[in-house]
C-alpha positions as CSV (number, residue, x, y, z in Angstrom):
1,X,-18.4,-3.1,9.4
2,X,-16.1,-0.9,6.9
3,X,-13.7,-3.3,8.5
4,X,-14.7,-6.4,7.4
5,X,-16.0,-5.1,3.3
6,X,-12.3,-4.1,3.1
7,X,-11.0,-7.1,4.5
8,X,-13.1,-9.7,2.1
9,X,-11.3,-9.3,-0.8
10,X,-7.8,-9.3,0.9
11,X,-8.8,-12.4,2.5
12,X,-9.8,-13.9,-0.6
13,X,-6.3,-12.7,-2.5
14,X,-8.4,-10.9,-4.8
15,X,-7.3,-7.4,-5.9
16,X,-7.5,-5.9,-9.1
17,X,-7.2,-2.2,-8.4
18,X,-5.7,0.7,-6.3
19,X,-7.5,0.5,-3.0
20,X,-5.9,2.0,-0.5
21,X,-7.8,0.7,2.0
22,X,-6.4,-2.6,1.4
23,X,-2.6,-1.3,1.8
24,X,-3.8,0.3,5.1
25,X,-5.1,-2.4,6.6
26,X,-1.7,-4.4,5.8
27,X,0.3,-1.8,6.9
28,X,-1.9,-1.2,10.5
29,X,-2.3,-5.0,11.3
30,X,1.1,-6.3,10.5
31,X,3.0,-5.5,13.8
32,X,6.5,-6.9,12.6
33,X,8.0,-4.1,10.5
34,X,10.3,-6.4,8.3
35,X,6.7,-8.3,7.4
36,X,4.8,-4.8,7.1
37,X,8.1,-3.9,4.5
38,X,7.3,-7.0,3.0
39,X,3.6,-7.6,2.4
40,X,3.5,-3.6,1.7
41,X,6.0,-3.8,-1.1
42,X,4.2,-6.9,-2.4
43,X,0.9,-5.2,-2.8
44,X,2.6,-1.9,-4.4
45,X,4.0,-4.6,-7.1
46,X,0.8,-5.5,-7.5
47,X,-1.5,-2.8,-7.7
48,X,0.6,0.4,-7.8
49,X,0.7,0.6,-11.6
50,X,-3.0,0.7,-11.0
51,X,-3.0,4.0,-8.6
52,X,-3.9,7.5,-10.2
53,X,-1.5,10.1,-9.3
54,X,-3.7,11.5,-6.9
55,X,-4.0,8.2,-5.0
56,X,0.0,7.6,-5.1
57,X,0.0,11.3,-3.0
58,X,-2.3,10.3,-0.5
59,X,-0.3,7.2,-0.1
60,X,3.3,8.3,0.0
61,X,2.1,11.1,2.5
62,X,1.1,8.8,4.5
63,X,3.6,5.9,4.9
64,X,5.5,7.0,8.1
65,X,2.1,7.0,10.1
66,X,1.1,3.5,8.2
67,X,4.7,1.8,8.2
68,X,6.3,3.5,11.2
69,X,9.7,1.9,11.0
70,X,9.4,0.1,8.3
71,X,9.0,3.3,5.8
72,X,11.8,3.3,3.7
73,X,13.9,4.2,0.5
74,X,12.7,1.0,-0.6
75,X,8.7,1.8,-0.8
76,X,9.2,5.7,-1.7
77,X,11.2,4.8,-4.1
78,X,8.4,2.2,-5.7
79,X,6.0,5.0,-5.6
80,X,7.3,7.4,-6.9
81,X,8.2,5.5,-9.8
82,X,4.5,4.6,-10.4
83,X,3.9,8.3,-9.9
84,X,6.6,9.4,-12.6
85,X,5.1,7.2,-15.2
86,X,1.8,8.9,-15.1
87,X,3.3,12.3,-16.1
């Protein structure tokens, strides 16, 4: 049921904030790792502006058990930027 309340919105294409659910899900159900790279990077140009610093963390600590082979330079890099402008 958590599944599917997290899912709505994404199907929809609406997303306003940092919910990190919504990047999970991306990251778990896209099994071709250039797509994962791809719709990953497009929701952190979304949304990651919108991510407290605590939230970037949680999310940057977890992108090699998320991503698997598609973490990269790319997507750290993206985050940590977002987390550097909250200082």
């Amino acid at each position: 049921m958590r599944w599917l309340i997290l899912l709505i919105p994404l199907l929809l294409g609406v997303s306003t904030s940092c919910n990190i659910g919504e990047f999970k899900i991306l990251a778990l159900t896209t099994h071709d790792p250039s797509k994962r790279k791809e719709v990953t990077l497009d929701w952190l140009k979304k949304n990651g502006e919108q991510c407290s610093k605590e939230q970037l963390t949680g999310l940057f600590n977890a992108l090699p058990e998320w991503l698997g082979t598609a973490d990269n330079f790319e997507i750290r890099g993206l985050i940590h930027e977002f987390y550097r402008s909250k200082e």
